[in-house]
N, C-alpha and C positions, 0 to 999 in steps of 0.2 A: 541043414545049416540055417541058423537064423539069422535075414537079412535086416531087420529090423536092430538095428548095432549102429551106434555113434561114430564117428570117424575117428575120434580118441581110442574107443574100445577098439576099431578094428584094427590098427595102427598098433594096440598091444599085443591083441588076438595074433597077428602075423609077427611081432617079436620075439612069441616067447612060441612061435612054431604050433601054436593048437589048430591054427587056420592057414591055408595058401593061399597067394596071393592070386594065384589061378584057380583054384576051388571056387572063392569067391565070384572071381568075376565070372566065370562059367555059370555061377547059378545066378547072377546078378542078367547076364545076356537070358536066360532060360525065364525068366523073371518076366523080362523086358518081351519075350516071344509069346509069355502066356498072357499076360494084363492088358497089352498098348494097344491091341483091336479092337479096346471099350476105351480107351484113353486117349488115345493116337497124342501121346507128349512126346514122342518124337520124329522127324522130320525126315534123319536118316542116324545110319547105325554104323558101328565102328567095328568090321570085320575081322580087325588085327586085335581087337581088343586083347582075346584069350592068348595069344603069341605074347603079346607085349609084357602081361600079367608071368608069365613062365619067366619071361625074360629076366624081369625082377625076380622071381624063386630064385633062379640059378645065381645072382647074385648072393642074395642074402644067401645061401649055403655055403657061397667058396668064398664067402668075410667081405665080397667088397664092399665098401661105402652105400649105404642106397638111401635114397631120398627122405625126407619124411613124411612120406606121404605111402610108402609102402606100397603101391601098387593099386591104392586106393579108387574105383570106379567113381568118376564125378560123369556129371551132364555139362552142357556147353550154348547157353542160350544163340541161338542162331544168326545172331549179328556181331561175334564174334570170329575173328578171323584165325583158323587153324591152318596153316602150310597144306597144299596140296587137297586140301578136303572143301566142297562145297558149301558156299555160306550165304545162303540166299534172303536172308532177313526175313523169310515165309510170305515171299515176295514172287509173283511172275515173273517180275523186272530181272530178277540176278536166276533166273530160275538153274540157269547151267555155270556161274561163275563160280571158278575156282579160285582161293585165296593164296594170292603169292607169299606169303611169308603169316610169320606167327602173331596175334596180339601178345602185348607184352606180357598179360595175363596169363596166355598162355607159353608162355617159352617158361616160365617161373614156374609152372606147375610141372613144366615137363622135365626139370631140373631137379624136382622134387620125387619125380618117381609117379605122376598122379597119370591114370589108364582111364582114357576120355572115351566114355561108352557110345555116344554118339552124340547130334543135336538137336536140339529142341525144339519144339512150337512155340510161335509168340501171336501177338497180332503184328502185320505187313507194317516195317521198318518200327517196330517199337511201338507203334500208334492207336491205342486201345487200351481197356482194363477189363479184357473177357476173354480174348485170346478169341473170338468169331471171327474180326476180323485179319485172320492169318487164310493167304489164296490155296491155302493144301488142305483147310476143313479145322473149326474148331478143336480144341484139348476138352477133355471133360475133368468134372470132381470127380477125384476117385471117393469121396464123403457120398457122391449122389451125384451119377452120371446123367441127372435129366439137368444138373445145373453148371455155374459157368465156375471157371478153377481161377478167376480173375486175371490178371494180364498187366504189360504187356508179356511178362515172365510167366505163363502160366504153364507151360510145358517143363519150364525149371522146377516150378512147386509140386505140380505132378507127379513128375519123377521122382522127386525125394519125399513126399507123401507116400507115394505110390511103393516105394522100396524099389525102384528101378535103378536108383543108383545112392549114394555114400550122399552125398552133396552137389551141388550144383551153382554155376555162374550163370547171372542172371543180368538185366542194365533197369537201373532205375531214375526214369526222369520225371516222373509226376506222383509217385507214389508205385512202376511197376517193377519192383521186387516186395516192399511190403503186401501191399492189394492181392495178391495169389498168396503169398506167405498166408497171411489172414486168412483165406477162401479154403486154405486147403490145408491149415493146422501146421504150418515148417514156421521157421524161424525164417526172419528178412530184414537185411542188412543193408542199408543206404547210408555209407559212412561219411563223413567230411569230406567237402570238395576238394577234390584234388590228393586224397587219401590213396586213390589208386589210379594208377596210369588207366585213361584212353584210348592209348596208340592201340589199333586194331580194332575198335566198337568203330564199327559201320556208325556214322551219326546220323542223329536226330534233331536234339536243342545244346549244344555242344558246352553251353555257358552254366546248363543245372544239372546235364545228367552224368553218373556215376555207375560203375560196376559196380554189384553187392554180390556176398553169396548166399544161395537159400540152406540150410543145413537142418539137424535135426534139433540142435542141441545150442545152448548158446554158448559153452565151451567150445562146437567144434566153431562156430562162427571167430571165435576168438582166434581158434588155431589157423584157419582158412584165410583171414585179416593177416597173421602173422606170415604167410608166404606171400601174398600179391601186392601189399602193401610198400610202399616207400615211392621215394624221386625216380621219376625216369628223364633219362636225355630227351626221349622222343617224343615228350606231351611237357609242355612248359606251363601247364598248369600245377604239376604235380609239387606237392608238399614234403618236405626232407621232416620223415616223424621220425629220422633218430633209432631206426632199428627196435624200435617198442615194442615188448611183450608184450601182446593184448592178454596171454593168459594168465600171467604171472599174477597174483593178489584178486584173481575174476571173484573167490571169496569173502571178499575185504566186508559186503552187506553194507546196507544202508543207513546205519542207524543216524540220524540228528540229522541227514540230509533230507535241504527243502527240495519238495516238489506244487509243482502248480499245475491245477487242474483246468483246461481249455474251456473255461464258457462257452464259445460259437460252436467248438467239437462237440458237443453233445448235448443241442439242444435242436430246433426243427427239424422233424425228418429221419430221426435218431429212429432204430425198431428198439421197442424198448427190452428185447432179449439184452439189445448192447449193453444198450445204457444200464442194466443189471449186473452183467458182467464185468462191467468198466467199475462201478460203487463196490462192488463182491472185491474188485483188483485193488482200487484204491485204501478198503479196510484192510486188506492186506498186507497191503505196504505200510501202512500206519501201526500194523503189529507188526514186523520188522523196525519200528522204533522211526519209522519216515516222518515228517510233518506233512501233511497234502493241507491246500487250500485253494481254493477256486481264484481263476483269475483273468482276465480277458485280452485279448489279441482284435482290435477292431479291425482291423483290416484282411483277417479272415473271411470276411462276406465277399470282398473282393478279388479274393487270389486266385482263384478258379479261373473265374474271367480276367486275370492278370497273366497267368501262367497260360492259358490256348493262344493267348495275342502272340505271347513273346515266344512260345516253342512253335507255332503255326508259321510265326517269321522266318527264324530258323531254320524250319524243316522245308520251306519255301526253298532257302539259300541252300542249304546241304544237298537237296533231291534235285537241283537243276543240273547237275553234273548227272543227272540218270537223263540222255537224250539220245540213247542205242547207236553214240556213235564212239563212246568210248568205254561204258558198260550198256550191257542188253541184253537183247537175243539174236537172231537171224531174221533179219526181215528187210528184204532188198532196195536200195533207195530208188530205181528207177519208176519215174512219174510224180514224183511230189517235189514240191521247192520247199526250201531248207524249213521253214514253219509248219507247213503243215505235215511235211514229215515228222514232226518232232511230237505234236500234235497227235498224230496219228500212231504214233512207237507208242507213249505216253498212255495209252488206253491201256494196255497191260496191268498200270496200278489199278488196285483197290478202289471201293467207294470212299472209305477212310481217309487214305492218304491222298488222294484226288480233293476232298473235301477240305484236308489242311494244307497242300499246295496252292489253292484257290485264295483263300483266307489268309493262307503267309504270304503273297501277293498282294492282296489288296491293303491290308493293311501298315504297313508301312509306306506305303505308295504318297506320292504328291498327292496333295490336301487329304490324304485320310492319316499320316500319321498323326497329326497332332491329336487327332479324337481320337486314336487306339491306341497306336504301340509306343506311343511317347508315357503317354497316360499309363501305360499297362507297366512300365518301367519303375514312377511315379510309386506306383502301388508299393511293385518288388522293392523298390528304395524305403517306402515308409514302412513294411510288413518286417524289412530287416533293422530296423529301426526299433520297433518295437520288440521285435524276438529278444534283441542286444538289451534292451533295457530290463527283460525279463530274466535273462540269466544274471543281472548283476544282484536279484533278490532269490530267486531258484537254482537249483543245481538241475532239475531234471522237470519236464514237463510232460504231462500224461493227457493219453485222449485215448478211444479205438481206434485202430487202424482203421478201418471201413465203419460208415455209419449204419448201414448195413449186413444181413445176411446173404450168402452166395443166392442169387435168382437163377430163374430159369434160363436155360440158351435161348434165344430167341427174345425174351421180353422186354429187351430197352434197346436192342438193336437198330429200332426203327427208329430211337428220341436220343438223338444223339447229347441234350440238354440234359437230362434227366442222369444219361449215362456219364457225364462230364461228372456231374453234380456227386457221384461215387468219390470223386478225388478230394474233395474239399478237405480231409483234416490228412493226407498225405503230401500236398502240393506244397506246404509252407514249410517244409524241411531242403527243399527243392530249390524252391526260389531265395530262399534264406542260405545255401549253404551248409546248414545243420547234417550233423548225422542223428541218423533214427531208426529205432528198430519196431520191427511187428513182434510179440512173443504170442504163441497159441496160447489162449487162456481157458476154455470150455470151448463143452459140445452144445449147442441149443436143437432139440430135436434134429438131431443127427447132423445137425450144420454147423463146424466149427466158426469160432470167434478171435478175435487178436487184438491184443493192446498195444498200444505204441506208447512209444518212449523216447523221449529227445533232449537232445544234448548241448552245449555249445561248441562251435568249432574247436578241432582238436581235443574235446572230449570224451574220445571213442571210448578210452580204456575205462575210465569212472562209468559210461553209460550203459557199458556190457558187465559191469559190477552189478549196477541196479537191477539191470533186465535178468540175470544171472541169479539175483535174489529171491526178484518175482518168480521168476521159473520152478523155484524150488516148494513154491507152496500150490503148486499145478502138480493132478496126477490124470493123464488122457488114456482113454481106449485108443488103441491102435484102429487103423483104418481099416471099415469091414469087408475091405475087395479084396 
């Protein structure tokens, strides 16, 4: 059975009765038992899966209604809250907590029929783009397992690289669903703010980050959009998109639509594989009939150090409710008064997340905000300023997703600067509210690459036109594990 199948195709496969819905996921779990002891992209595993997969067959035989998702195996990035199932953000902190109820993400998929194989690796609460920093042990590339699968989604990319599963939910707030998308050759979905409910993403930066889905295809991203998407009561960010086909017209092509090419994106620091690949993308698109022109975003030098002030604040605010006295672990309070208990519980986090608790602390604090996080707003206000001015002469804006190739596990671990510095042409979709997509574009000795593509608010459906376009003049080796 070939697992290397689009979630469109498999969704037909099981219509027209060539494939079961338990077939599949039997050899999808079998899959997941031979690969992930070179991969480890999952954190834990979904026992019931094969039961639930049946479950669905005996429907579809005796006519009932079934989802559209068919029984479909996705992954589940681990800050994700699934009813009754462990959801530890690849955290010591929540290492035994179980999730009372469902994200709304998920109650939609389960609605649909979708058979959640189990969940993923990330780095500890979202905080990373290598996925090292996760307390149960790095994901690797399945492209080349001496290097890193990007982050904080890298166990989501993994897996649907990897054929462990159909697709996968992932959270992106600095670029971590594109950044692994790109590393490990899937498709990565950051769509409009407030495109998809939050209710149940364990938070981070609550103000830029979004669920996306990693998939193979950017039709299935289209179909994946059209389940989780819409208003929810229970996140009042959420935006009313009106029941919108993302698939409907994904055909349409690009012709006579501008696009603007990112000066800051791909110039210092660029490997010039990218930067080849990016010029190789952009003649492409221009033979789809596109206009490309170069154009500048100044306050890209800045968003980096714009976006660690303002999600390090946050993540300050969000993580102080971790003081193991109303999540944790076991660890008894006699002999410590209330601080240094808290203090002391507290060591459980990461270096990572220690590091941005510190930082989201200090900086907003008397006399330091006005030099950081006032300033770092500043930025996010003048960076959206400019994006806005740019869409009223572009329809679409291009860059690579990473200005880089996947590096080794271990090599920028220790420069936490350097590692930031990965983010620079991901972050301004982020702090701007835009959606934006990673599309696999080539292999560079044996390392895949990805372009990005961005939209203005509520743009989704024109944006996954474009990236839909692009995709069509890509043809990739499968992955050689």
């Amino acid at each position: 059975m070939n697992l290397n199948i689009s979630a469109l195709d498999y969704i037909q496969e099981v219509k027209t009765g060539n494939i079961s819905a338990e077939d599949f996921v039997a050899k999808t779990m079998e899959r997941i038992q031979s690969v992930d002891d070179k991969l480890h992209a999952f954190l834990s595993i979904n026992d019931d899966a094969i039961d639930q997969a049946r479950t669905i067959d005996k429907k579809i035989k005796s006519g009932e209604k079934v989802g559209d998702c068919f029984g479909m195996p996705i992954s589940i990035k681990d800050n994700l809250c699934i009813k009754d199932s462990k959801t530890t953000c690849a955290s010591k902190m929540l290492e035994n907590f179980i999730a009372p109820y469902d994200a709304t993400v998920i109650s939609k998929l389960k609605k649909q029929d979708a058979v959640f194989v189990g969940k993923v690796n990330m780095d500890e609460f979202a905080m990373g783009l290598t996925t090292e920093f996760s307390a149960y042990g790095p994901s690797k590339n399945p492209w080349d397992t001496e290097r890193v699968p990007g982050g904080s989604s890298g166990g989501s990319a993994v897996s649907v690289s990897a054929l462990e599963c159909v697709a996968s939910l992932g959270s992106d707030t600095g670029g971590s669903v594109r950044n692994p998308a790109s590393f490990c050759s899937t498709v990565g979905y950051k769509p409009t703010y407030g495109l998809i409910s939050r209710y149940g993403l364990i938070s981070y930066a609550n103000s830029i980050e979004q669920i996306g889905p990693l998939t193979r295809t950017v039709k299935d991203t289209a179909f994946m959009l059209n389940l989780i998407s819409g208003i929810d009561p229970n996140d009042n960010t959420t935006i009313n998109n009106k029941n919108e086909d993302y698939l409907t017209g994904i055909e349409s092509g690009i012709e006579g639509k501008k696009i603007g090419i990112i000066k800051e994106m791909i110039g210092e620091g660029i490997d010039p594989a990218v930067l080849s690949a990016t010029k190789d993308a952009i003649a492409k698109l221009e033979g789809l009939g596109a206009i490309c022109e170069e154009m500048s975003l100044d306050m890209v030098k800045y968003s980096v150090a714009a976006y660690y002030t303002i999600t390090a604040t946050e993540a300050g605010s969000n993580l102080a409710r971790y003081d193991n006295l109303r999540y944790g672990y076991d660890f008894p309070l006699e002999g410590y008064e209330f601080n240094s208990y808290i203090s002391k519980a507290r060591r459980k986090f990461g270096p990572e997340v220690t590091r941005r608790m510190i930082i989201g602390g200090f900086v907003p604090s008397a006399g330091q905000a006005g030099k950081y996080f006032l300033k770092a707003l500043k930025v996010k206000s003048k960076l959206t300023k400019e994006v806005n001015d740019a869409f009223k002469k572009f329809d679409f804006l291009i860059s690579p997703t990473v200005p880089v190739l996947p590096f080794k596990l271990g090599e920028k671990i220790d420069d936490p600067i350097s590692l930031f510095l990965v983010d620079i042409n991901t972050v301004t979709a982020n702090l701007t509210g835009k959606p934006a997509i990673s599309i696999p574009y080539t292999i560079s000795n044996g390392l895949p690459i990805g372009i990005q593509l961005m939209a203005d608010s509520m743009n989704d459906k024109s944006l996954l036109q474009a990236a839909y376009a692009l995709e069509q003049t890509v043809s990739l080796p499968e992955v050689p594990l």
